[in-house]
C-alpha positions in Angstrom: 25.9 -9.6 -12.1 26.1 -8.4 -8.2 26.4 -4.4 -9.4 23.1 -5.1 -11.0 21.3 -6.4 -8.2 22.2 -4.1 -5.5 19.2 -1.9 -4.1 20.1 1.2 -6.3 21.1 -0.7 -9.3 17.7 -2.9 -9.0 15.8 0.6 -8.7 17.7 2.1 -11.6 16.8 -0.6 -13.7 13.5 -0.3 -12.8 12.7 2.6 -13.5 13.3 2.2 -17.0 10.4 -0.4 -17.3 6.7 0.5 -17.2 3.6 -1.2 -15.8 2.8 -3.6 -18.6 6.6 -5.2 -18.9 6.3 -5.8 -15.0 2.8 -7.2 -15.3 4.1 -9.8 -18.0 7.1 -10.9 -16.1 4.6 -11.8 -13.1 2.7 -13.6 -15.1 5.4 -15.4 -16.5 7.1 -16.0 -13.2 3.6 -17.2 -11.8 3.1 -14.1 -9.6 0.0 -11.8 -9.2 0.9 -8.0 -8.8 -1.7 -6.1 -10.4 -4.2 -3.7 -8.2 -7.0 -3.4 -10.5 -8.7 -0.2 -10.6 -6.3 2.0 -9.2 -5.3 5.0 -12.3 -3.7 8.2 -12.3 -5.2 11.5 -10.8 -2.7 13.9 -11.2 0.2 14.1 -13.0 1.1 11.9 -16.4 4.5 10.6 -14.9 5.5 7.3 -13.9 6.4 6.3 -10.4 8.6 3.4 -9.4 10.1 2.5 -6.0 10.1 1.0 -2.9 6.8 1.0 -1.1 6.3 2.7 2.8 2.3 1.4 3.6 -0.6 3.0 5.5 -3.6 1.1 6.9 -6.7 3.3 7.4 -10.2 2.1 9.2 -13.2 4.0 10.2 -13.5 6.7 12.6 -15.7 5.5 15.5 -15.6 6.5 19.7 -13.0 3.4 20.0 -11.0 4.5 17.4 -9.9 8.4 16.9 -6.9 10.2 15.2 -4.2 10.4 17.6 -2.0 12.1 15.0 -3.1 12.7 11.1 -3.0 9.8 8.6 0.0 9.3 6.5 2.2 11.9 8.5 4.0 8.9 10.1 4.9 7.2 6.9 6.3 11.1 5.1 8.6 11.6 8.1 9.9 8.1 7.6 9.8 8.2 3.8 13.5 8.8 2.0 13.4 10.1 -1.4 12.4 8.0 -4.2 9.7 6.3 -1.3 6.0 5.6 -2.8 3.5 5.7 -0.3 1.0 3.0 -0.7 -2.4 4.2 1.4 -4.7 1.0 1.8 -8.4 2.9 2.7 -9.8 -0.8 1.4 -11.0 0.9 -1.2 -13.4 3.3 0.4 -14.5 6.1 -1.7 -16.7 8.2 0.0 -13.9 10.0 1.9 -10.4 11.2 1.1 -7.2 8.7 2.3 -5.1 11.5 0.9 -5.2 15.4 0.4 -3.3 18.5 -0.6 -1.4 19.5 2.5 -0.2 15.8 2.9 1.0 16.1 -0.5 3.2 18.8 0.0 4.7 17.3 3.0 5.3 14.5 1.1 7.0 16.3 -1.9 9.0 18.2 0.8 10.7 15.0 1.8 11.3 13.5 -1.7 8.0 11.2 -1.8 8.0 10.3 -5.4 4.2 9.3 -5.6 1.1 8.4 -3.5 -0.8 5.4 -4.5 -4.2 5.0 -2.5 -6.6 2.0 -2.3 -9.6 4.2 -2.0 -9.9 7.7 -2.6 -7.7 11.0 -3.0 -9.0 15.0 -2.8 -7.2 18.2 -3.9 -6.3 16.8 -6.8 -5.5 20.4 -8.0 -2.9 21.2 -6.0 -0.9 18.0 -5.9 -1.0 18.5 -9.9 0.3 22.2 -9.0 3.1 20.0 -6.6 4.2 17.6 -9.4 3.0 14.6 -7.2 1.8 11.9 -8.7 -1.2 10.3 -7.0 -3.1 7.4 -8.2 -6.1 6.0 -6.6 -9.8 4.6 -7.2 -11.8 8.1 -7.3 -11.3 11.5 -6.3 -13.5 12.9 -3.9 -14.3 16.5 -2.0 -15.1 14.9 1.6 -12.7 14.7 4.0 -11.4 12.2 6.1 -11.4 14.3 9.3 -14.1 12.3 11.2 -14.8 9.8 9.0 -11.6 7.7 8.5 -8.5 7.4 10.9 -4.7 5.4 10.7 -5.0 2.4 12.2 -1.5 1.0 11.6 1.8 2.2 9.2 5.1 -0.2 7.7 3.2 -2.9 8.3 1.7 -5.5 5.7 -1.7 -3.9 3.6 -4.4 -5.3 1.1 -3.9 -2.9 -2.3 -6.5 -3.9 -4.3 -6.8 -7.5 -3.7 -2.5 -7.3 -3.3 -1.0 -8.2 -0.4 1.8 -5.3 0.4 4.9 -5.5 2.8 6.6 -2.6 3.5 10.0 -2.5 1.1 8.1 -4.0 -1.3 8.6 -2.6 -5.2 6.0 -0.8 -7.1 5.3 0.5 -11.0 2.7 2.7 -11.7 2.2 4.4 -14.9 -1.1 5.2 -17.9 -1.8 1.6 -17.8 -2.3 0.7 -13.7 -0.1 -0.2 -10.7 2.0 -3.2 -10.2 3.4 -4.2 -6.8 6.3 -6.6 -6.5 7.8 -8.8 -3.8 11.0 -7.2 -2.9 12.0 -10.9 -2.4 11.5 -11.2 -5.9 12.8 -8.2 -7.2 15.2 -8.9 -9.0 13.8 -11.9 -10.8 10.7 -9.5 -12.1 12.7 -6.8 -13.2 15.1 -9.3 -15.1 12.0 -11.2 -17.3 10.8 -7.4 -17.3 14.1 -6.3 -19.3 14.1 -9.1 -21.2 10.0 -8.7 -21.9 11.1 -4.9 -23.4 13.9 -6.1 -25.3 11.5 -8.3 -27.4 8.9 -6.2 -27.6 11.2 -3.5 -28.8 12.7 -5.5 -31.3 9.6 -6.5 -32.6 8.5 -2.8 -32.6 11.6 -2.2 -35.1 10.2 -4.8 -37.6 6.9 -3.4 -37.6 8.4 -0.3 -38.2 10.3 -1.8 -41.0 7.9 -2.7 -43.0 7.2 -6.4 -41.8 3.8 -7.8 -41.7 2.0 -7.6 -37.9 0.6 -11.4 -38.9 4.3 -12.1 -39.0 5.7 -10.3 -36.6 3.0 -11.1 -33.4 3.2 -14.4 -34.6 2.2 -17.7 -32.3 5.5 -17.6 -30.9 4.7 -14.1 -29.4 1.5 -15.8 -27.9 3.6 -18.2 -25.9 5.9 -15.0 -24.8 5.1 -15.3 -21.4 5.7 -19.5 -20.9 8.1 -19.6 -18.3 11.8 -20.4 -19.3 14.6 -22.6 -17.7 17.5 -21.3 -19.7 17.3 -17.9 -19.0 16.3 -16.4 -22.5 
């Protein structure tokens, strides 16, 4: 079982799994991962892997851009990286833009997820980047909202986010995980799809959905001790 819970192996195998899969194996671990609110403005693709963070705060006379947001974290990122941009989800200004998203696909970035709001939506669909966020938004940031911190620990949505941490993103929301945790998620995950797909081939059999989501599928998510 080590091979399978190596960094690559635990990214492999979760990028096979979507949003909702990771959501129910947090809930039947007893773990909260969901950032409510956050959807896809971009591109219809799913994006899973480790997380790099940005912390953004208000533009005032204390507190002024000493280099742009987000360029710290895209230098740093290695491919397959998701940038996670907490802007504590402030709308009225862009945490993320065009330009930064082709830096970002120029070093392999494989998504931007942003607690707040995102702009040039156009051209990051032109780049293939997938960005989610709250809103989309023509204002800038330039003056309005600054870096205040990067790869440290951020609020997403009411989730707490350390740097290294695992994320899922797809149609259905974003779903951080606890890299600590990792590869307990990602195992209830698998075994989560495996049912769900069997039950999917019964359905498609012919059997009856009373039987088939039956009260035994309602109690899906109780935690096990045996490993099933």
């Amino acid at each position: 079982m080590g091979e399978l819970t190596t960094p690559a192996a635990l990214l492999a195998r979760l990028a096979a799994l979507d949003a909702c899969a990771c959501s129910d194996a947090m809930d039947q671990l007893g773990l909260s991962g969901v950032a409510r609110g956050l959807r896809a403005f971009t591109v219809a693709e799913r994006v899973s892997g480790p997380v790099i963070t940005v912390a953004l705060g208000p533009a005032d006379a204390a507190r002024t851009a000493g280099r742009h947001l987000g360029t710290a974290a895209i230098e740093a990122a290695r491919p397959g990286d998701v940038i996670a941009v907490a802007a504590a989800g402030r709308t009225d200004a862009a945490g993320w833009g065009g330009v930064l998203s082709l830096a970002a696909t120029v070093r392999g970035v494989s998504g931007v997820i942003v607690d707040g709001a995102c702009r040039d939506v156009d051209e990051s669909t032109t780049l293939g980047l997938p960005v989610y966020a709250l809103a989309a938004v023509p204002a800038t940031a330039r003056g309005r909202q600054v870096e205040v911190a990067w790869n440290t620990p951020v609020d997403m949505a009411g989730v707490t986010v350390a740097p290294g941490d695992l994320v899922v993103a797809d149609g259905s929301g974003v779903v951080f995980m606890p890299a600590e945790r990792a590869a307990d998620i990602i195992t209830a995950a698998e075994r989560i799809a495996a049912r769900e797909a069997a039950m999917a081939d019964l359905l498609r059999a012919g059997e009856p959905a009373s039987a088939v989501l039956s009260a035994d599928y309602e109690r899906m998510l109780s935690a096990r001790k045996d490993g099933q």
